[in-house]
N, C-alpha and C positions, 0 to 999 in steps of 0.2 A: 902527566895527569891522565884519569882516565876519560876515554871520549865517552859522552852522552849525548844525550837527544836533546831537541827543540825547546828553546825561548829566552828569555832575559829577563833583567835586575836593572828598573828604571831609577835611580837613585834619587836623582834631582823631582820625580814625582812623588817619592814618599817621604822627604825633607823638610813639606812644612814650607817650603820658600817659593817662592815664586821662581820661576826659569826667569833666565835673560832673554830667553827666543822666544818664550812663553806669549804671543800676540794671537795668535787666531788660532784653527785646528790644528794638533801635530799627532803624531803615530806615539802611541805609548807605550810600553814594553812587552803588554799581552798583545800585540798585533793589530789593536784595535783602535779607530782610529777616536781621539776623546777631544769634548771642545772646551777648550779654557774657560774657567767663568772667572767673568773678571770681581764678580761680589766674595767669590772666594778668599778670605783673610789665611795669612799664616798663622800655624796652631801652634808656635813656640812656647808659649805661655802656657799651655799645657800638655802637649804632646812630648815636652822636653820636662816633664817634672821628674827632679830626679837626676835630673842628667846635666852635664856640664861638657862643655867644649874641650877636647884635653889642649892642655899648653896656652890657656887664653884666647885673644883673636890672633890672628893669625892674617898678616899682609895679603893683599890681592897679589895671587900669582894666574896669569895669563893661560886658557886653556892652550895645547898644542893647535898648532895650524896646521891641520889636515881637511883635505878634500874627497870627494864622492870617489872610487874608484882606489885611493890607496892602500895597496896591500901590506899586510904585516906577517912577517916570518915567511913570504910568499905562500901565503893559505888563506887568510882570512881578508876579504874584500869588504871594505868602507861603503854602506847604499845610503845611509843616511843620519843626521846628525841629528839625535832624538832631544840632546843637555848638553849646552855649556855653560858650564859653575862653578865658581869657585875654585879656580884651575885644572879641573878635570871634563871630559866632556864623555859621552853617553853616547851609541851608534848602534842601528841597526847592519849589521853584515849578512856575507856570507863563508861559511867554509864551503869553501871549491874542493876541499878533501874529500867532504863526507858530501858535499850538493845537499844545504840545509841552511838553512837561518840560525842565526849567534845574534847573541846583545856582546859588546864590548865596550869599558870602560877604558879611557888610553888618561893620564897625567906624563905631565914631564918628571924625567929621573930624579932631579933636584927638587921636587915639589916634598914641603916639609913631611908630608904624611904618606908618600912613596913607599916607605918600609913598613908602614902597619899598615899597609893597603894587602901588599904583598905577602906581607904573615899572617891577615884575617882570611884572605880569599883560600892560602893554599891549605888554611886549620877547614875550615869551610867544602874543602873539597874532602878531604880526608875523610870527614862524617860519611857523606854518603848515602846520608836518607832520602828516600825520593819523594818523602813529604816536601821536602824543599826545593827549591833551585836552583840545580846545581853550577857549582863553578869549574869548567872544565878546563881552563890554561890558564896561568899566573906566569906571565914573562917580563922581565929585564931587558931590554934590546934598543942600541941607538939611541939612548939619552932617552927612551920611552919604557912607561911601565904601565904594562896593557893587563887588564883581568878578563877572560870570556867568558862568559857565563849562556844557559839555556834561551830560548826566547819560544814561548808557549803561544803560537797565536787565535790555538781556540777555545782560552782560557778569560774571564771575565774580571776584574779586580771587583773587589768588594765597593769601593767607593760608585761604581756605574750599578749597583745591584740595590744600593741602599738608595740609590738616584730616583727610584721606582716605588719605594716603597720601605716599612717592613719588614723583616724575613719570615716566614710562616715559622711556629713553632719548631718545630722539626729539621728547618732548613740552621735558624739559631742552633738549635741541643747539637748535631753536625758540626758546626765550625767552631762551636768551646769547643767541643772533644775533641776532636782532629787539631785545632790548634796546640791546645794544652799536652796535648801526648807528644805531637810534634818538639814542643820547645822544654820541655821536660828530658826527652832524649837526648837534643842539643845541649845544655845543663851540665848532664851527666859526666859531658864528655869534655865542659869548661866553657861552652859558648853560648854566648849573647848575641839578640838583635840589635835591643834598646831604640829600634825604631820603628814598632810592629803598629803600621799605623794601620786605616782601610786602604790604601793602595800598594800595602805591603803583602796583601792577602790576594789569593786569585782561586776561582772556582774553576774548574774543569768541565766538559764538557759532560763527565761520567761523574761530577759532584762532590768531587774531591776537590779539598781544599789544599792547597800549595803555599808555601810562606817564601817570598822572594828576601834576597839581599840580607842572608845570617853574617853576623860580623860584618862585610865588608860596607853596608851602608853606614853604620856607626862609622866605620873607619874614615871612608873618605868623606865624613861630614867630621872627623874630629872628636866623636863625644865617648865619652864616662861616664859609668855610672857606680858609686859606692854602695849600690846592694842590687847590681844586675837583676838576681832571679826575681826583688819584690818589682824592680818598674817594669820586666816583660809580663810579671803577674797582673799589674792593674793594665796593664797595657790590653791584654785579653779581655780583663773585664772590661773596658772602654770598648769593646769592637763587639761585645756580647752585648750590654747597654744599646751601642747605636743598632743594631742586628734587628731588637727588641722594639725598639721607640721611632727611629730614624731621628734621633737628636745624641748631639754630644756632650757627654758629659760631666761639662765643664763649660763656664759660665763666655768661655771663647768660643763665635763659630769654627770649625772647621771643616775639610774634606768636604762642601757643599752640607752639611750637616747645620744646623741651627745650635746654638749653645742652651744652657740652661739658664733661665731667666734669673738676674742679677740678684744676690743676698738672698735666695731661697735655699742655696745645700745644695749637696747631693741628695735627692730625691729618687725610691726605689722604683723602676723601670713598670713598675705593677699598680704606680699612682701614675704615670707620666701618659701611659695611654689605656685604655680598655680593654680589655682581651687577653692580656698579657700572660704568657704562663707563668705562675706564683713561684711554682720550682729553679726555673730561668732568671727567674726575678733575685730570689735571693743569691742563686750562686754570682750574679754580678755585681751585685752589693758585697759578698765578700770578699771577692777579687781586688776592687777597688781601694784603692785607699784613703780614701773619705778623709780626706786632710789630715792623716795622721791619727785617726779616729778607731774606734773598733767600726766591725760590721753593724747594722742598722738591728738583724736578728738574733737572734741566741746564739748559733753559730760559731764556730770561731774564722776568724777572716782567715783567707787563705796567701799565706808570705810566698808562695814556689809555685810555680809550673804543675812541678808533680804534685803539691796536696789540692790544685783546682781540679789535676784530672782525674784523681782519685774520689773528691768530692763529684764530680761528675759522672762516674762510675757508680755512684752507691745512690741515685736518685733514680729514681721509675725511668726507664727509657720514654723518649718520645714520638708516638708512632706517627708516622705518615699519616696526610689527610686522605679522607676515602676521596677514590677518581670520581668526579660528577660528569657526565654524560650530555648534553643539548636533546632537549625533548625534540621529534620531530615534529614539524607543524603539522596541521590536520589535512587530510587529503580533504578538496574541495573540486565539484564538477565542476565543467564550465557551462555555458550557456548551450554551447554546440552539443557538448554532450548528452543534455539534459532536455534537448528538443526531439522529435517523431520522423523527421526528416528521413526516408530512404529508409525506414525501417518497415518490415512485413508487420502485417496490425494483427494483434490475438485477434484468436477465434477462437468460438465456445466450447469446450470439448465434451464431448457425451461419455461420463461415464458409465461402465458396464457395471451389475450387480456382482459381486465376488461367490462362487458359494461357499457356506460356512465350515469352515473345518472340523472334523468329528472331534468331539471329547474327548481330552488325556487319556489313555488305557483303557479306551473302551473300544478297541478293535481287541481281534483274535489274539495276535503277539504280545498287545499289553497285558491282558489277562495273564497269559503263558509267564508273563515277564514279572505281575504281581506275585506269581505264585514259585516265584525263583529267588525272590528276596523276601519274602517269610520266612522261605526252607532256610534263608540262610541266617538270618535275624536269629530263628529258632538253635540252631546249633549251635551259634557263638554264643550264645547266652548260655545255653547248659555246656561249653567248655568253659566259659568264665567262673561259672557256678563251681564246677569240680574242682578248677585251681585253686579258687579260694577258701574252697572247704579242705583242699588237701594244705596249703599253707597253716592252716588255722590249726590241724590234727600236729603239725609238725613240731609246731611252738610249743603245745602245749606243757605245762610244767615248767618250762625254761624262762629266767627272766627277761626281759623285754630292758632294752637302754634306751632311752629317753633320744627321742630324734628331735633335730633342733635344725628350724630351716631360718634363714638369713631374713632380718628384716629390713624394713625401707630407709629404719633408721642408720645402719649399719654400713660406716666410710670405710674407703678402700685406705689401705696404710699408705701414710704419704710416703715420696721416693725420699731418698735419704743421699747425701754427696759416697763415691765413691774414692780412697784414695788411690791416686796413680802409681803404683810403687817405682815406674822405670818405664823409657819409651824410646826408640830408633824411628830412621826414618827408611822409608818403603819403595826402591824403585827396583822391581824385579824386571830381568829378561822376560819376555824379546823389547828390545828397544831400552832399556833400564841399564843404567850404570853402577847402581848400589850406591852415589854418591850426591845425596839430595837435603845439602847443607846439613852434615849432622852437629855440629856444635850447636847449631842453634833450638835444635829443636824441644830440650826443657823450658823453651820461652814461650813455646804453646801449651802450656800448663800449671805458667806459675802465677796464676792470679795477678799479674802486672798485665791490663787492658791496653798499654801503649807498646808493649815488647811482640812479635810476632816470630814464627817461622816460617820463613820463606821459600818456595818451590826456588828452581831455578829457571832462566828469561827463555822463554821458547819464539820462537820467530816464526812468523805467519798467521800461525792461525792454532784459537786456540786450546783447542786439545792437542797440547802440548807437541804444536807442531808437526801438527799426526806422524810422528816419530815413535808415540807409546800409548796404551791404553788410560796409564795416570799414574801417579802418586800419592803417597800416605804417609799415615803416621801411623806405629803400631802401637799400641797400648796393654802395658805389662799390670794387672792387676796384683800382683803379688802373689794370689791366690784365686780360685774359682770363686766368682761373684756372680748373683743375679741381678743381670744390667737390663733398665726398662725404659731408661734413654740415656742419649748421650746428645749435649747442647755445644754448640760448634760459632765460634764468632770470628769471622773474615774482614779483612780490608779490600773490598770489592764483591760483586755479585760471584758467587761461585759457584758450583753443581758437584756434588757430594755424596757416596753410599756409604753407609756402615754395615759391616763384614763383621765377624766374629771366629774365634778357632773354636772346634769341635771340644767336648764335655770331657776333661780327661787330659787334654793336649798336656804333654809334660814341656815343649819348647814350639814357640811361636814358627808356624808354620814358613817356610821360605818363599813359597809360590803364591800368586793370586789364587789358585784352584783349592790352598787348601783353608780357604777363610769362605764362609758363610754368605751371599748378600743376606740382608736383613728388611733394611728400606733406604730409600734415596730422598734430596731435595736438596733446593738451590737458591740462594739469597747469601746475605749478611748475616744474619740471626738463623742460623738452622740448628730447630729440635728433632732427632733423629730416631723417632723410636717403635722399634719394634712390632709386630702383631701382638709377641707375648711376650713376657721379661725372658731372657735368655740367658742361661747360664754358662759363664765361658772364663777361664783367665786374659786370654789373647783378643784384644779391640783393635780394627783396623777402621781409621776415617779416611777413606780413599777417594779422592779429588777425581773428576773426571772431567770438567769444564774449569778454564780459568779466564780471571778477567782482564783486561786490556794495564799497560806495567804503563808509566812514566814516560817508556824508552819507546814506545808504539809498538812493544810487542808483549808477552803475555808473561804473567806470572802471577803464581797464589801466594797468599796469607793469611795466617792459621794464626788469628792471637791469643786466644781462650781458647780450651777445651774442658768438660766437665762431663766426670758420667756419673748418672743417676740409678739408683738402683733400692 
């Protein structure tokens, strides 16, 4: 398996069940320590719609008896027992390999769901997206079958975020998108959560959203589901809904959430509370599946992963609120200050009389100075005079074309999409290897908002490990285009220049020296453009800041690109 970074997959917290240990505070899988509430109801009743237990019930088999300090495969050290359920149990470790924190799941060999424990987790690691969390060892050993998974602990579960409140506009349109593209990918590749609850979801420090426990929480809870992609679909819309409202909805409390009041419906997110953005409102009415119903709006409801995030895709982005500032209070004296104490007391001053300063140009120089710029007034005007008497002799007899100046009413031509005909990716010497994921890089251009191409992981620090100045993509127009921007959309905060090759280039130049800068800028959403539209075949988007990876070290992602022209 490959090794990865920091955190865990609490299973028995995103089940819907109560723990057996479940009594007071315990450590939960983001690191954070969370307090049981005991008015918290199981959300089987709804959280499980759709889904069924595979193979029935299934007899109580006993978790393993292990203790604080025992090690597995001699690597991974037992610190705490986070779930025991249903004969598997949940622990905080550590790898003494890497000196890092794991979550680990351990069941006995013989436990009935042992073998789709172990075929969900190692399909689960195969994936490989760092949307998710990852599963880094599926082992078999000593009548035990342990799964290791990530353990994130400065990462927030959505259930402690909607505890507060809310999510402001922006923070909701964020976790559709990132979820939806997330499990759309997953999808792609045959896998299921089917148990994408609010503590299946976790925020990052840097605001990325993280989806813990693909397939393997299904697994070791036993369940199916006969149309996967529609219950992870409304399962989204339930987490956009609560995002929205801070209620769940479904007429069962759960997740400390409140249910919807008995025999009223499903109710759009945009009557439930005030404020609500309309846009948000209805993509989670289409998500849902409204007991079998269509969607509430004209719409049509969305069955998949991919048509929520594509419908997400095609609605007005949501911008961030503006930053508000605290006024400062008002400076105010105090007593002390505002008293004569030890201070020297005015005295009267006597002013002196000024005497008056002579008149503008009425000394000797100004006269001299008057009669310097007559002489010259005088001259320009009989050169003005000659020129335009000699322009006037010149025309004469010849027709005159009708001069036509621009008026107020008159719009600039809107930019128009250019198409990309062809594109490599850009890591030139010194420090360049010429090899910076090229398969992937037609996924930074093909209109799919969930597919990216990816720099590769730099360590430390990062521009790119100051190992190299950056990397790119090159952009093969086909032909000589007039480009007057080009619009750049990343998966993290990035820093970016757009270059160009010279008017004429027959092949894209091999060096950074022989592309153009143009203009630079750094965000998620970068519009790149120009002083003046630039005429070029050859488009270079060259990275030169990248943002903080999964793994604690650095890498970029390039999902969209477009250039306008």
């Amino acid at each position: 398996m490959a090794e990865r970074s920091t955190t865990a997959v609490d299973v028995a917290d995103n089940s819907g069940d109560d723990p057996l240990t479940a009594k007071a505070d315990k450590a939960t899988t983001d690191g954070v320590a969370e307090t049981q509430k005991a008015a918290t109801t199981p959300a089987d009743a709804t959280d499980d719609k759709g889904v069924a237990p595979k193979g029935g019930d299934q007899p109580s088999i006993k978790a393993p008896e292990l203790h604080s300090g025992h090690k597995l495969a001699r690597r991974y050290r037992l610190e705490e027992c986070v779930t025991r359920l249903d004969g598997f149990s949940s622990w905080r470790a550590v790898d003494e390999k890497l000196r890092r924190a794991v979550g680990v799941h351990l069941l006995p060999a013989d436990h009935p769901r042992a073998r789709s424990v172990l075929a969900a987790a190692r399909s689960s690691a195969l994936l490989g997206d760092p949307r998710f969390v990852q599963v880094l060892d599926a082992v078999e050993e000593n009548d035990l079958v342990y799964v290791v998974h990530e353990w994130l602990p400065d990462s927030t579960e959505l259930t402690a975020l909607l505890a507060t409140g809310p999510l402001e506009a922006h923070d909701a349109y964020q976790l559709v998108s990132q979820v939806s593209q997330a499990m759309a990918a997953a999808h792609r590749e045959g896998l299921a959560h089917l148990r994408l609850t609010p503590s299946a979801v976790l925020r990052s420090s840097t605001g990325q959203y993280r989806i813990r426990g693909l397939a393997v929480n299904a697994a070791l809870r036993g369940i199916t589901a006969d149309r996967p992609q529609r219950t992870d679909t409304e399962a989204i819309g339930a987490l956009l809904y609560a995002a929205l409202t801070q209620r769940w909805p479904y007429e069962t409390d759960a997740y400390g959430l409140t249910g919807l009041p008995k025999g009223l419906g499903l109710v759009p997110p945009d009557q439930v509370r005030a404020g609500v953005h309309r846009g948000l409102s209805e993509i989670a009415m289409r998500a849902l599946a409204n007991d079998g119903a269509t969607a509430s709006r004209q719409d049509r409801p969305c069955t998949t992963p991919d048509e929520l995030a594509k419908a997400v895709a095609a609605m007005p982005r949501v911008k961030p609120p503006e930053p508000t500032f605290p006024t400062p209070p008002e400076y105010q004296r105090t007593t002390y200050q505002q008293g004569t104490y030890g201070r020297p007391q005015p005295r009267p001053v006597v002013t002196q009389p000024l005497p008056a300063p002579p008149a503008p140009l009425e000394s000797r120089t100004g006269k001299a100075l008057k009669w310097a710029v007559g002489a010259l007034l005088i001259a320009a005007l009989g050169l003005g005079s000659w020129q335009i008497a000699d322009r006037l002799l010149g025309q004469k007899g010849t027709s005159q074309e009708p001069i036509t100046t621009p008026t107020a009413d008159e719009k600039p031509k809107p930019l128009q999409p250019i198409a990309i005909a062809g594109a490599h990716d850009f890591d030139p010497p010194p420090g360049g290897n010429s090899k910076e994921n090229p398969d992937d890089v037609p996924k930074a251009y093909d209109g799919n908002p969930s597919t990216y191409w990816p720099t590769m992981d730099y360590i430390g620090y990062s521009k790119f490990g100051n190992m190299k100045d950056g990397v790119g993509i090159v952009l093969d127009l086909g032909s000589e285009q007039e480009v007057g921007s080009v619009d750049v959309s990343f998966l993290g905060h990035t820093s970016v220049e757009l270059r160009t090759a010279a008017a004429g280039a027959s092949s894209a130049p091999s060096s950074l020296d022989g592309f153009t800068a143009q203009t630079s800028g750094s965000g998620t959403e970068v519009a790149l453009k120009p002083p003046k539209p630039v005429t070029t075949r050859y488009v270079l988007v060259w990275l030169t800041d990248l943002p903080a990876s999964e793994t604690g070290n650095y890498r970029g992602k390039v999902s969209e690109i477009k250039v306008m022209g």
